[in-house]
CHARMM-style PDB file with segment names, atoms N, HN, CA, C and O in Angstrom:
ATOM      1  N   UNK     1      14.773 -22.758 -32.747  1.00  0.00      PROA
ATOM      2  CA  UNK     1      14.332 -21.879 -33.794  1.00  0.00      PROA
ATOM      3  C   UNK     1      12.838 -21.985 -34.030  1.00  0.00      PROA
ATOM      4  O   UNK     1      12.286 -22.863 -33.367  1.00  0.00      PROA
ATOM      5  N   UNK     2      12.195 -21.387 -34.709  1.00  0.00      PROA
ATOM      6  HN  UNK     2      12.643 -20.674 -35.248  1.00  0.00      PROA
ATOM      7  CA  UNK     2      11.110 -21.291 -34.991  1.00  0.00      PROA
ATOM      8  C   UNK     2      10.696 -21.377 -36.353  1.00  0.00      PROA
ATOM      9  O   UNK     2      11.402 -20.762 -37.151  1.00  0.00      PROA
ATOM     10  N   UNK     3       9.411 -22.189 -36.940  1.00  0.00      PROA
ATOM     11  HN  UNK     3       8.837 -22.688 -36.291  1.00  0.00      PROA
ATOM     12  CA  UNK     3       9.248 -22.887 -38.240  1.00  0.00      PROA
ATOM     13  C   UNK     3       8.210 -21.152 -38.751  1.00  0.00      PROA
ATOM     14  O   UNK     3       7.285 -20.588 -38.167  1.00  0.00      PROA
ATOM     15  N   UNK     4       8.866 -20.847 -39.910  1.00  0.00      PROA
ATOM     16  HN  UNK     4       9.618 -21.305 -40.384  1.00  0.00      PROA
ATOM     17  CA  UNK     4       8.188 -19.521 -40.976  1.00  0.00      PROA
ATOM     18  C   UNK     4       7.789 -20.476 -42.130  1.00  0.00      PROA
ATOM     19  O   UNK     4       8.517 -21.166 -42.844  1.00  0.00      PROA
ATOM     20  N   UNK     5       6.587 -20.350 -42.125  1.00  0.00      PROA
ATOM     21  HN  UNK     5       5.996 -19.789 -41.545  1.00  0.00      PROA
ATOM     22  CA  UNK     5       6.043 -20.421 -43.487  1.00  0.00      PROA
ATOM     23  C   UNK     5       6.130 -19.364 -44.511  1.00  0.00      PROA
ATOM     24  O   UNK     5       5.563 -18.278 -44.391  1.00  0.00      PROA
ATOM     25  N   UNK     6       7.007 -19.783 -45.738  1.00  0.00      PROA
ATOM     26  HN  UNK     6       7.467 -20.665 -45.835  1.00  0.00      PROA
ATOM     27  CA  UNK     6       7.153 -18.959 -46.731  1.00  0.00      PROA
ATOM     28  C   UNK     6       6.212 -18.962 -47.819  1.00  0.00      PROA
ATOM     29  O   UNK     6       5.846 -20.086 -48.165  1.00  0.00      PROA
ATOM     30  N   UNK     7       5.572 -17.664 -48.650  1.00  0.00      PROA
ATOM     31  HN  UNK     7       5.869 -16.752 -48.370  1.00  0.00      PROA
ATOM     32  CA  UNK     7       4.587 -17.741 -49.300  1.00  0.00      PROA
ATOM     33  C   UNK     7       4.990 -17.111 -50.481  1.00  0.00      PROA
ATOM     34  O   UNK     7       5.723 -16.127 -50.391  1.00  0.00      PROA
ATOM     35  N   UNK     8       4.593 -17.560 -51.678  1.00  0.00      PROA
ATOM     36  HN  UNK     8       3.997 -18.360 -51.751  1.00  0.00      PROA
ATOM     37  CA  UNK     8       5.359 -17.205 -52.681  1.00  0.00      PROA
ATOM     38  C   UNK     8       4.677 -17.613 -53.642  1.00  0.00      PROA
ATOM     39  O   UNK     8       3.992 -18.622 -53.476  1.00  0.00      PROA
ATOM     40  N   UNK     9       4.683 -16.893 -54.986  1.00  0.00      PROA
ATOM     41  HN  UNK     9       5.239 -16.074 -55.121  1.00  0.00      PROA
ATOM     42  CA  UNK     9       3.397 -17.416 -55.540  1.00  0.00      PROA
ATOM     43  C   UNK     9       4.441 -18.433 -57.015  1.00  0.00      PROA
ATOM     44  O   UNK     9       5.590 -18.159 -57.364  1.00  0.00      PROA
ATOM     45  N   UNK    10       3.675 -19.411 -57.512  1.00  0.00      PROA
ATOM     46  HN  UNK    10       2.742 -19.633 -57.229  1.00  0.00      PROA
ATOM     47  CA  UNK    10       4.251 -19.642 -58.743  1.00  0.00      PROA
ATOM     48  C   UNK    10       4.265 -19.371 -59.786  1.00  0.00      PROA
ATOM     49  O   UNK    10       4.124 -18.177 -60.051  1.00  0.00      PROA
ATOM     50  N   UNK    11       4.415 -20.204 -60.725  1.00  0.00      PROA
ATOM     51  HN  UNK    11       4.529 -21.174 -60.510  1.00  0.00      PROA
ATOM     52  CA  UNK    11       4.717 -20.334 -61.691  1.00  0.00      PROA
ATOM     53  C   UNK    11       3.668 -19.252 -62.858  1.00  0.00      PROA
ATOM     54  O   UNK    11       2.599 -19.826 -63.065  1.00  0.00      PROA
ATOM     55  N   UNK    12       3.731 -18.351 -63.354  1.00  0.00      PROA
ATOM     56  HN  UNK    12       4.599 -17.884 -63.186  1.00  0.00      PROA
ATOM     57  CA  UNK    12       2.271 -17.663 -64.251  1.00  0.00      PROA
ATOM     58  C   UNK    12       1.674 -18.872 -65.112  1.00  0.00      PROA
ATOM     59  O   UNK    12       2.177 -19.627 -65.943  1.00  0.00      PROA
ATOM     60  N   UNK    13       0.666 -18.770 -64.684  1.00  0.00      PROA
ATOM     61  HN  UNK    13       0.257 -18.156 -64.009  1.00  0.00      PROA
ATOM     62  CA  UNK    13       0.044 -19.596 -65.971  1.00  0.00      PROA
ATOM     63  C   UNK    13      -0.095 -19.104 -67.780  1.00  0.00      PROA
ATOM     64  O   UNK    13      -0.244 -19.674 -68.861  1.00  0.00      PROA
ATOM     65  N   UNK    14       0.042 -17.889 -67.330  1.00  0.00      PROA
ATOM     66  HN  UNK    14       0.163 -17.426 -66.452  1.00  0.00      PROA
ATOM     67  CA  UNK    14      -0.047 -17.210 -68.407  1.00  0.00      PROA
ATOM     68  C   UNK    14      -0.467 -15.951 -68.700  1.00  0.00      PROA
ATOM     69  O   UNK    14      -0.251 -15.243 -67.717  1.00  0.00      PROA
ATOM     70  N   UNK    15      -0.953 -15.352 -69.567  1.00  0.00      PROA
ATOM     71  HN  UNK    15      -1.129 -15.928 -70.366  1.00  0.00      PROA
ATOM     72  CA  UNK    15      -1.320 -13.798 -69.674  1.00  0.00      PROA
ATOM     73  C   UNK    15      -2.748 -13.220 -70.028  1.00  0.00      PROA
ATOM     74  O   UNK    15      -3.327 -13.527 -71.071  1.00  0.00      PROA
ATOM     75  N   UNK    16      -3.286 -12.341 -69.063  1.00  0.00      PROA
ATOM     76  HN  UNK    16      -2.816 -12.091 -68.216  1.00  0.00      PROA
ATOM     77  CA  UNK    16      -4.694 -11.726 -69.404  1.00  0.00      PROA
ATOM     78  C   UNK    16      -4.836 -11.395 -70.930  1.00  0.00      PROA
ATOM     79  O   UNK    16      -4.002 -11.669 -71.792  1.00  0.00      PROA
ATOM     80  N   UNK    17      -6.201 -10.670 -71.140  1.00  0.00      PROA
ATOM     81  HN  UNK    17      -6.878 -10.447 -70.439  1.00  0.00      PROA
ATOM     82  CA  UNK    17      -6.306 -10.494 -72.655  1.00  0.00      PROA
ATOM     83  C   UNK    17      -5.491  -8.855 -72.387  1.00  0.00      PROA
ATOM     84  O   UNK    17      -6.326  -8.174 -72.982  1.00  0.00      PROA
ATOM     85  N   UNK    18      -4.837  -8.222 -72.079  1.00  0.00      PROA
ATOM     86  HN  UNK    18      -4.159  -8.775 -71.595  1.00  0.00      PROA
ATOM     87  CA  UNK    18      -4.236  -7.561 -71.771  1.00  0.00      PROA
ATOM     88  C   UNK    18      -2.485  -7.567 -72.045  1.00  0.00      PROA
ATOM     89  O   UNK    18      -1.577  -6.794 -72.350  1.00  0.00      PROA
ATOM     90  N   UNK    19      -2.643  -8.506 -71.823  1.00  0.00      PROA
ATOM     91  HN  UNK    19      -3.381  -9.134 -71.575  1.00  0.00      PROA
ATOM     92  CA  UNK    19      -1.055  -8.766 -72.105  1.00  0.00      PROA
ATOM     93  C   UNK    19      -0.265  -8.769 -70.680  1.00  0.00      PROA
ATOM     94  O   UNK    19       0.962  -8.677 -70.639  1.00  0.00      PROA
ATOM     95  N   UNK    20      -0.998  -8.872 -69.632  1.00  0.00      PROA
ATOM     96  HN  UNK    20      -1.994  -8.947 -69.666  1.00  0.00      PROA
ATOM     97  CA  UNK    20       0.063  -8.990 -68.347  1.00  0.00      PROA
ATOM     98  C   UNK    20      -0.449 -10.145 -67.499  1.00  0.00      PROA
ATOM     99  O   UNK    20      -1.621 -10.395 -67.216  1.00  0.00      PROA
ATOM    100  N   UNK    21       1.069 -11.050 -67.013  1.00  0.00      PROA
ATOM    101  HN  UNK    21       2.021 -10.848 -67.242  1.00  0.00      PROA
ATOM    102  CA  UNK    21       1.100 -12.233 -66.349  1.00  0.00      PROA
ATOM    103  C   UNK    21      -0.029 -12.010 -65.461  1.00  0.00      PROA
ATOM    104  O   UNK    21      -0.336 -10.980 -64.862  1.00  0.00      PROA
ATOM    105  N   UNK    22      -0.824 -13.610 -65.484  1.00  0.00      PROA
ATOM    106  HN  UNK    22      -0.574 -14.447 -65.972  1.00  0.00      PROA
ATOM    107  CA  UNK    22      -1.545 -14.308 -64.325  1.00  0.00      PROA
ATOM    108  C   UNK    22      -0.566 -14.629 -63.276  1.00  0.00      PROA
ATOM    109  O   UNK    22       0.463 -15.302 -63.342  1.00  0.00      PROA
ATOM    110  N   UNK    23      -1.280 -13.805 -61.984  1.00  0.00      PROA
ATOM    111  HN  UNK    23      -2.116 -13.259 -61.931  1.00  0.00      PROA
ATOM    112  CA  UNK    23      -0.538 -14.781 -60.688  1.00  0.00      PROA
ATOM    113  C   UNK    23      -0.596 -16.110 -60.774  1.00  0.00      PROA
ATOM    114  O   UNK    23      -1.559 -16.727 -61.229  1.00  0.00      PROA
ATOM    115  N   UNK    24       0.377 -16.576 -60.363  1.00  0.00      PROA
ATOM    116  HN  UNK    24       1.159 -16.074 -59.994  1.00  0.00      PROA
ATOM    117  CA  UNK    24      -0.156 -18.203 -60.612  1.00  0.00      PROA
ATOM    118  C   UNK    24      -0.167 -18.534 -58.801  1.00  0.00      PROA
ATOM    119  O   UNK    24      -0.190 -17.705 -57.892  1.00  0.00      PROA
ATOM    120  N   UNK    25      -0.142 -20.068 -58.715  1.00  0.00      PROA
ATOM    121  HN  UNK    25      -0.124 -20.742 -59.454  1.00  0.00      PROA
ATOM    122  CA  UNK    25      -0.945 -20.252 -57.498  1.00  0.00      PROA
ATOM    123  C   UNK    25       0.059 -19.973 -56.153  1.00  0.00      PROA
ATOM    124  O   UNK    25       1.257 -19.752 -56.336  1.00  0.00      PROA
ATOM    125  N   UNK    26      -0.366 -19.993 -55.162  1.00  0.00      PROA
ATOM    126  HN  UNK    26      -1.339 -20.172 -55.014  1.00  0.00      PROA
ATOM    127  CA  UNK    26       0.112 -19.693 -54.114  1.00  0.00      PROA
ATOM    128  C   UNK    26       0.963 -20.775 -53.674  1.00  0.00      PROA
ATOM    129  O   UNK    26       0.452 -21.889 -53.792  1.00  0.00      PROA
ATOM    130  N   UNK    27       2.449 -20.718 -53.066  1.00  0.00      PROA
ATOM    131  HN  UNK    27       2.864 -19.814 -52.970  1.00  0.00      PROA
ATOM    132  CA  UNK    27       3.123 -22.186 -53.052  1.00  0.00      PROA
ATOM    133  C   UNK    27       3.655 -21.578 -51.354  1.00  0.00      PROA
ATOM    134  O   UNK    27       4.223 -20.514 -51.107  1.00  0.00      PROA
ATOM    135  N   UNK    28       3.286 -22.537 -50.497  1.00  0.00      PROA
ATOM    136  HN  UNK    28       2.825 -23.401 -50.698  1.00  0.00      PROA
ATOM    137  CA  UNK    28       3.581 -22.459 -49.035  1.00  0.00      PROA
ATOM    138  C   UNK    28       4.994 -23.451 -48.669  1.00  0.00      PROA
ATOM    139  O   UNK    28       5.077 -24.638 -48.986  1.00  0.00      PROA
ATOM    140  N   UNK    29       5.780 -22.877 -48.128  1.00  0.00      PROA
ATOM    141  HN  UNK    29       5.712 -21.913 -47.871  1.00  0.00      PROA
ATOM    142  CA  UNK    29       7.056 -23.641 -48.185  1.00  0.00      PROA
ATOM    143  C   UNK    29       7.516 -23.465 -46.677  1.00  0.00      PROA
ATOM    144  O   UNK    29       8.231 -22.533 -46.307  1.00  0.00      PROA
ATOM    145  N   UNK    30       7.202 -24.104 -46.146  1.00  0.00      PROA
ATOM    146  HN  UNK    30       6.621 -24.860 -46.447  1.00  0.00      PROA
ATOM    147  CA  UNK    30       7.792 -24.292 -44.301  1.00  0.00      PROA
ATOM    148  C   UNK    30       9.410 -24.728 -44.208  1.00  0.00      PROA
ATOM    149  O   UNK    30      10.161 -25.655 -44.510  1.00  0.00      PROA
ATOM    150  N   UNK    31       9.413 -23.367 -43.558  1.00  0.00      PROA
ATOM    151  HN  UNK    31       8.803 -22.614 -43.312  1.00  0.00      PROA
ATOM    152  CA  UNK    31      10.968 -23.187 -43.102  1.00  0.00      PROA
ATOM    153  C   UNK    31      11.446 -23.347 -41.364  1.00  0.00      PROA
ATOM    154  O   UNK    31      10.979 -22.515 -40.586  1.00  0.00      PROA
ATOM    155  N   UNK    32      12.140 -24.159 -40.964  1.00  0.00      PROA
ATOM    156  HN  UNK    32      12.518 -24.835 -41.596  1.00  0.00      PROA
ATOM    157  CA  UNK    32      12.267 -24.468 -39.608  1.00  0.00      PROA
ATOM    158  C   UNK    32      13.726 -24.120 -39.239  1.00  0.00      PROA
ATOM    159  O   UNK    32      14.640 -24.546 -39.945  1.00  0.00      PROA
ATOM    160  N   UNK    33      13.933 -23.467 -38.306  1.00  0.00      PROA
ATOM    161  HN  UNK    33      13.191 -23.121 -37.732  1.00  0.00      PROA
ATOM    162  CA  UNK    33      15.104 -23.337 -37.537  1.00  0.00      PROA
ATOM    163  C   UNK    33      15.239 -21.991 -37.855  1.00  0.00      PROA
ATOM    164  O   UNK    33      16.313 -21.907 -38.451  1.00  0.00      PROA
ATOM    165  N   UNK    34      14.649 -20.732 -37.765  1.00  0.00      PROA
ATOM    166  HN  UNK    34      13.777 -20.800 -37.281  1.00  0.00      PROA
ATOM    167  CA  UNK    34      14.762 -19.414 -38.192  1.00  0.00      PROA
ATOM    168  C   UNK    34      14.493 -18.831 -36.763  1.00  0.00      PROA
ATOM    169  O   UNK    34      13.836 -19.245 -35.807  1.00  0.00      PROA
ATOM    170  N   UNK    35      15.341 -17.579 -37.009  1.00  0.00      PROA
ATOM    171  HN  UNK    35      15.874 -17.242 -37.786  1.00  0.00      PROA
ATOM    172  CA  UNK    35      15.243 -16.734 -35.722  1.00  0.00      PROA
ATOM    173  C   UNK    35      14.306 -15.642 -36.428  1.00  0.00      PROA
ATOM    174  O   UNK    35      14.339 -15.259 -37.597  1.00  0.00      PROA
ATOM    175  N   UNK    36      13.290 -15.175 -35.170  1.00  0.00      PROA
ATOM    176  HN  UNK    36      13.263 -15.487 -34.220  1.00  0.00      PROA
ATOM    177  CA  UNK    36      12.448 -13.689 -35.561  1.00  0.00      PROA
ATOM    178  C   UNK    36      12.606 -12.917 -34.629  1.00  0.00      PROA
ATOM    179  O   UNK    36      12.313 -13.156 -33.457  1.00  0.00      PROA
ATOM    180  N   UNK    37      13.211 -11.649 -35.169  1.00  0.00      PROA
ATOM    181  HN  UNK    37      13.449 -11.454 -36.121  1.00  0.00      PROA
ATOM    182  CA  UNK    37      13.095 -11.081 -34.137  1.00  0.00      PROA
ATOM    183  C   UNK    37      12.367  -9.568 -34.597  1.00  0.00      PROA
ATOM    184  O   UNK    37      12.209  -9.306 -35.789  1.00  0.00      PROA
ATOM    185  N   UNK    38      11.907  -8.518 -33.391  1.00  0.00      PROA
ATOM    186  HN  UNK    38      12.036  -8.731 -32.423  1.00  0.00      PROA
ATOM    187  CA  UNK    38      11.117  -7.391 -34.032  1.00  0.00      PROA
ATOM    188  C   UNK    38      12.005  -6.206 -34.226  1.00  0.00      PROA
ATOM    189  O   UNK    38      12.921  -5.738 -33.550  1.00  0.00      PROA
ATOM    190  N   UNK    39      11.460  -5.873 -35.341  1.00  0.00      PROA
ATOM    191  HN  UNK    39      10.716  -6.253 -35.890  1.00  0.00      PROA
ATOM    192  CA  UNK    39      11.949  -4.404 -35.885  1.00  0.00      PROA
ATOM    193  C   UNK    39      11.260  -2.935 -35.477  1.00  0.00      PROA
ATOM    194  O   UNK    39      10.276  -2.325 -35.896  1.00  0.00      PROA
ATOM    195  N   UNK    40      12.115  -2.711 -34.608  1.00  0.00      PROA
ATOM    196  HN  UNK    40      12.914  -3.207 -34.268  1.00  0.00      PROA
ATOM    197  CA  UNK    40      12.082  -1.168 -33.620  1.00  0.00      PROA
ATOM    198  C   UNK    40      11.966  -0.013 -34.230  1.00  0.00      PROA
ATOM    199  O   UNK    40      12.984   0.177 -34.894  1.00  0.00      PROA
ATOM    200  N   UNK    41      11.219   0.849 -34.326  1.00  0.00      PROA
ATOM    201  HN  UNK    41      10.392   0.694 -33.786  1.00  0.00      PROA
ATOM    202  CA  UNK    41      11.527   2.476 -34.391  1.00  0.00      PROA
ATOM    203  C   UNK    41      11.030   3.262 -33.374  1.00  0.00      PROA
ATOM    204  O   UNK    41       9.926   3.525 -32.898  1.00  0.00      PROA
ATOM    205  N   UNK    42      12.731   3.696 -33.098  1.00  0.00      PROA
ATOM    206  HN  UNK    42      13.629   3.482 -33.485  1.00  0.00      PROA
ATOM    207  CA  UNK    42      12.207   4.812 -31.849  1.00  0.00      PROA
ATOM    208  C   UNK    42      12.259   6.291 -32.615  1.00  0.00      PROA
ATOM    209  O   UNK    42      12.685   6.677 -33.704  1.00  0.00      PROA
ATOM    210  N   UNK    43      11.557   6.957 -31.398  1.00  0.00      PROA
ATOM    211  HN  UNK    43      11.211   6.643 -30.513  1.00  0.00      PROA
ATOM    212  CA  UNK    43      11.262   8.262 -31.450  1.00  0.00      PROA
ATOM    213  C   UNK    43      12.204   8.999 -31.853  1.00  0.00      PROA
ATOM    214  O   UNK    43      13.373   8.655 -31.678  1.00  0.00      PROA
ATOM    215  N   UNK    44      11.820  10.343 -32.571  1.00  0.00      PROA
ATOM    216  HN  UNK    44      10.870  10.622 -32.713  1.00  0.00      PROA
ATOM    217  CA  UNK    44      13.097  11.192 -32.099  1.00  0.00      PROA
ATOM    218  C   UNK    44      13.790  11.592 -31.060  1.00  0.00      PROA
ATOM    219  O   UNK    44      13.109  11.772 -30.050  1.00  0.00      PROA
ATOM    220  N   UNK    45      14.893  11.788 -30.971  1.00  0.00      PROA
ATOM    221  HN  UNK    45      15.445  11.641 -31.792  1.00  0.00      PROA
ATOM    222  CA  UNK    45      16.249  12.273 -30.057  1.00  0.00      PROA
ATOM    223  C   UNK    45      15.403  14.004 -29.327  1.00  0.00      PROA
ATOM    224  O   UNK    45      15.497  15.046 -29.976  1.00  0.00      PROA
ATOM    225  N   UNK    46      14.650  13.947 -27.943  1.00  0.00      PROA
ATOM    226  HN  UNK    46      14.574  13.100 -27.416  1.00  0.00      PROA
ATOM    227  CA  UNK    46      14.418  14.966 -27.365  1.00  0.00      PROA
ATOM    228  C   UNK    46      12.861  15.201 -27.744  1.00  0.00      PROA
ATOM    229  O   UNK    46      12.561  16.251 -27.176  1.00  0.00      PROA
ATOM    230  N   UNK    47      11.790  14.735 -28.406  1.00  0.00      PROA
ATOM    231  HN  UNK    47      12.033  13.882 -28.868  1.00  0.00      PROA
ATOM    232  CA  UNK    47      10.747  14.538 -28.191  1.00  0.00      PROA
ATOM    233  C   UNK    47      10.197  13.859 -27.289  1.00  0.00      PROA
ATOM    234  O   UNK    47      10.716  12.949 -26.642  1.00  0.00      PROA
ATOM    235  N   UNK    48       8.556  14.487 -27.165  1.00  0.00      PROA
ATOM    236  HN  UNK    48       8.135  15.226 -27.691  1.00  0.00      PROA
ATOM    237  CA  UNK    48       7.585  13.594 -25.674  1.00  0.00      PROA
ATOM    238  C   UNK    48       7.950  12.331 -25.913  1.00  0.00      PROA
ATOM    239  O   UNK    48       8.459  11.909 -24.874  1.00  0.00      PROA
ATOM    240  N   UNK    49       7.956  11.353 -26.900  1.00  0.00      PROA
ATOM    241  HN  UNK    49       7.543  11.696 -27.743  1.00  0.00      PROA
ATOM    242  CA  UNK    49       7.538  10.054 -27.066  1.00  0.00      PROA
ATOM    243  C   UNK    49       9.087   9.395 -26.610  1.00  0.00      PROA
ATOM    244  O   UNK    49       9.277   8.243 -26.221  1.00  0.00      PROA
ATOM    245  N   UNK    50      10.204  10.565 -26.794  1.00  0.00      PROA
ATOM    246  HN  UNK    50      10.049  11.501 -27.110  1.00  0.00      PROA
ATOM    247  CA  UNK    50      11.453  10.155 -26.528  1.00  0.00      PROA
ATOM    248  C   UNK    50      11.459  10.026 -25.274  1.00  0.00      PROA
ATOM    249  O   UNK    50      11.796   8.954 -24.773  1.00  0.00      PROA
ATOM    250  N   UNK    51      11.041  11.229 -24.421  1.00  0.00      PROA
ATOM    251  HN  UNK    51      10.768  12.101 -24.828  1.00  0.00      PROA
ATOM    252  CA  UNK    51      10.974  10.992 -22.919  1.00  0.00      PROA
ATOM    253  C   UNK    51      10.385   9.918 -22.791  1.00  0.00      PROA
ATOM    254  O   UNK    51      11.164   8.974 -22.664  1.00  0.00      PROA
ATOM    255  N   UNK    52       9.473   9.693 -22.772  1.00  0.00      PROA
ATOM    256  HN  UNK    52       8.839  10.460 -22.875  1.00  0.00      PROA
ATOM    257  CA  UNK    52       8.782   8.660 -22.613  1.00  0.00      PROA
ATOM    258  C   UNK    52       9.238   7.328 -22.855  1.00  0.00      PROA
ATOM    259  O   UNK    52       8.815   6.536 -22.013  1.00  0.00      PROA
ATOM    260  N   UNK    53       9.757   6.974 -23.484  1.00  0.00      PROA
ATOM    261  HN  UNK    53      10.100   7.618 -24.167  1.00  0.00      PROA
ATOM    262  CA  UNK    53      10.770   5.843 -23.601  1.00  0.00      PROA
ATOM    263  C   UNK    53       9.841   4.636 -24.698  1.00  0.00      PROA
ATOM    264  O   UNK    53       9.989   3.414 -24.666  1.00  0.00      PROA
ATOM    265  N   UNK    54       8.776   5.505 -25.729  1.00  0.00      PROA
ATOM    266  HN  UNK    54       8.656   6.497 -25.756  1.00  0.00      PROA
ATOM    267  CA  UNK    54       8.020   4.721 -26.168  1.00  0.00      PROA
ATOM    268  C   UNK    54       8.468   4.084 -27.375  1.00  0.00      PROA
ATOM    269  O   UNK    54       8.933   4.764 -28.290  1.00  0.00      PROA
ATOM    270  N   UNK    55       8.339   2.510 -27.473  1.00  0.00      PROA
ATOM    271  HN  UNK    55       7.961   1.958 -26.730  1.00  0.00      PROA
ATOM    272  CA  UNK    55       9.021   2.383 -29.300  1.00  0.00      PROA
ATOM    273  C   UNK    55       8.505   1.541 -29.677  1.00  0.00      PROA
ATOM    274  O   UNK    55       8.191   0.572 -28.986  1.00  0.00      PROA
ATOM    275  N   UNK    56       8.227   1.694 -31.095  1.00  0.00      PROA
ATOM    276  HN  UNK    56       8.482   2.482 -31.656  1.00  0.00      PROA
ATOM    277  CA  UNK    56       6.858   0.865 -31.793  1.00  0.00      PROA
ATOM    278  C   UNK    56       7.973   0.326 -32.382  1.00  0.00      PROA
ATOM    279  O   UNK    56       9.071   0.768 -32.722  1.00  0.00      PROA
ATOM    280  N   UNK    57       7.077  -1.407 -32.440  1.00  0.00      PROA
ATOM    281  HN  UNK    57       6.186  -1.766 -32.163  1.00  0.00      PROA
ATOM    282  CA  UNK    57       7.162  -2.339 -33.751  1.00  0.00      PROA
ATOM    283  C   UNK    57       7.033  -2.270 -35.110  1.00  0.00      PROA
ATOM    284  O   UNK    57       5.852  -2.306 -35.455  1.00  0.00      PROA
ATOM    285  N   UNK    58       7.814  -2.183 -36.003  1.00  0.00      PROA
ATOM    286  HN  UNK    58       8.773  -2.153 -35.722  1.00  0.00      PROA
ATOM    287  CA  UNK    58       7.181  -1.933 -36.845  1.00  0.00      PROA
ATOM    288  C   UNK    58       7.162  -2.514 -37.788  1.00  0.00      PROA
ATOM    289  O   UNK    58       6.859  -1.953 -38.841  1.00  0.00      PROA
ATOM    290  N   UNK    59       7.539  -4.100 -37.729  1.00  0.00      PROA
ATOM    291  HN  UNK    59       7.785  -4.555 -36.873  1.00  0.00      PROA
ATOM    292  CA  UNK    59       7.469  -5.402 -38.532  1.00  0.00      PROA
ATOM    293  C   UNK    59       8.291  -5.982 -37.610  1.00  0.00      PROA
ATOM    294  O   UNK    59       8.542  -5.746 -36.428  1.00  0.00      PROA
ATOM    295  N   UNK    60       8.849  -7.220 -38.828  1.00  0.00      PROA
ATOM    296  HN  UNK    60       8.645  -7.411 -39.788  1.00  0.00      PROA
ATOM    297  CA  UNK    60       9.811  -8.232 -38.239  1.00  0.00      PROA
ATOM    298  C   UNK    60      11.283  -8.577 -38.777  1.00  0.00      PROA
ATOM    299  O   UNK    60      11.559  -7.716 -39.612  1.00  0.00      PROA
ATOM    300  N   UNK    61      11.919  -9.127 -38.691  1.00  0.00      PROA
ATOM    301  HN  UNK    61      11.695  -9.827 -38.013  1.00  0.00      PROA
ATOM    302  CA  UNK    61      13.430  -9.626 -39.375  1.00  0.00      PROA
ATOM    303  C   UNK    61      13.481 -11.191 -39.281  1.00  0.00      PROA
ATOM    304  O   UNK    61      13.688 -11.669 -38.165  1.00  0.00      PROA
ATOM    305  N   UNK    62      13.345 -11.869 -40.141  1.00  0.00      PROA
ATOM    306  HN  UNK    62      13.176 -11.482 -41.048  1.00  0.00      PROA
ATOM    307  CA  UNK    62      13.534 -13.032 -40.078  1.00  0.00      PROA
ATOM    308  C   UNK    62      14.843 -13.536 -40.619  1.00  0.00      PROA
ATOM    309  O   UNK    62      15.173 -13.377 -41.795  1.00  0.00      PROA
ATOM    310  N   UNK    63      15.572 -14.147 -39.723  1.00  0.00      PROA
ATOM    311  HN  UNK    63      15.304 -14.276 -38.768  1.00  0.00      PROA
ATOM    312  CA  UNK    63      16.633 -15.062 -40.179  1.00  0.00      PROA
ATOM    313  C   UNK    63      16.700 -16.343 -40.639  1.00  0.00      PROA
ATOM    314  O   UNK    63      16.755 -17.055 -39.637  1.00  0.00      PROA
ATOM    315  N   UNK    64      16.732 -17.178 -41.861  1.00  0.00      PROA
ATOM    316  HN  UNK    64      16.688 -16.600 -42.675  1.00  0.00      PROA
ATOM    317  CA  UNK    64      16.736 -18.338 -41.633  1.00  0.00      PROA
ATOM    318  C   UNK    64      18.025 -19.388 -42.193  1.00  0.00      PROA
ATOM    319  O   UNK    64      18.906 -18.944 -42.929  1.00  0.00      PROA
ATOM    320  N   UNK    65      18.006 -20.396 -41.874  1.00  0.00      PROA
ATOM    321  HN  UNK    65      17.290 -20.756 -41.276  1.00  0.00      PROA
ATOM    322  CA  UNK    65      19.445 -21.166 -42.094  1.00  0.00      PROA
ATOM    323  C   UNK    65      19.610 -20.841 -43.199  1.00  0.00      PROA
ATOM    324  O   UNK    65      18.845 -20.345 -44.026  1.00  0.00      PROA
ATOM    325  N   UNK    66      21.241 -21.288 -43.256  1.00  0.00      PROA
ATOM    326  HN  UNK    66      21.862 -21.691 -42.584  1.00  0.00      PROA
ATOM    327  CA  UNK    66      21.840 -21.427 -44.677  1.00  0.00      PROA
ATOM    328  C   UNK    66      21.447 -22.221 -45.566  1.00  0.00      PROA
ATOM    329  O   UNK    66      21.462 -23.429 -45.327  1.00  0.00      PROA
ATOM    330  N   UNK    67      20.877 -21.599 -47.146  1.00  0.00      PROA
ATOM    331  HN  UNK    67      20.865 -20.618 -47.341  1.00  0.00      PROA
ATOM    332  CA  UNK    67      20.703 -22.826 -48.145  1.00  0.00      PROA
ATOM    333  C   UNK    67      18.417 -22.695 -48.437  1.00  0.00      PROA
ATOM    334  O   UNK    67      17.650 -22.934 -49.369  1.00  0.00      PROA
ATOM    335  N   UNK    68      18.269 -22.155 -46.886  1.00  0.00      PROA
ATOM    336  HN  UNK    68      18.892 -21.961 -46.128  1.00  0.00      PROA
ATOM    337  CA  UNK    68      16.607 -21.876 -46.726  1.00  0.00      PROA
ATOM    338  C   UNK    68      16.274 -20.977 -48.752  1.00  0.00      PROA
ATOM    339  OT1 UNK    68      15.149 -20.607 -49.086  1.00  0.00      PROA
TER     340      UNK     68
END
């Protein structure tokens, strides 16, 4: 598997003079034993790009263990 670092922010510290939550800090949490694999979109059904056999990435899917 492969180790994903998860990013996630914490806790608010609290609130602008505005009245809406502070991001609070950034918390990095390494996750090991996850599968990635890429997320496909193909062309339409009978377009050039269909002939063509072209298909973009267009993110990812991450799996990770039970309990992650």
């Amino acid at each position: 598997g492969e180790t994903v670092v998860r990013l996630r922010r914490g806790e608010s510290p609290g609130r602008d003079p505005r009245g809406q939550p502070i991001p609070g800090p950034r918390v990095e949490t390494n996750m090991p034993g996850c599968v990635v694999t890429p997320r496909a979109e193909t062309p339409a059904v009978g377009g050039p790009e269909q002939t063509g056999r072209d298909t973009v990435i267009v993110g990812y899917t991450v799996y990770t263990p039970s309990g992650s």
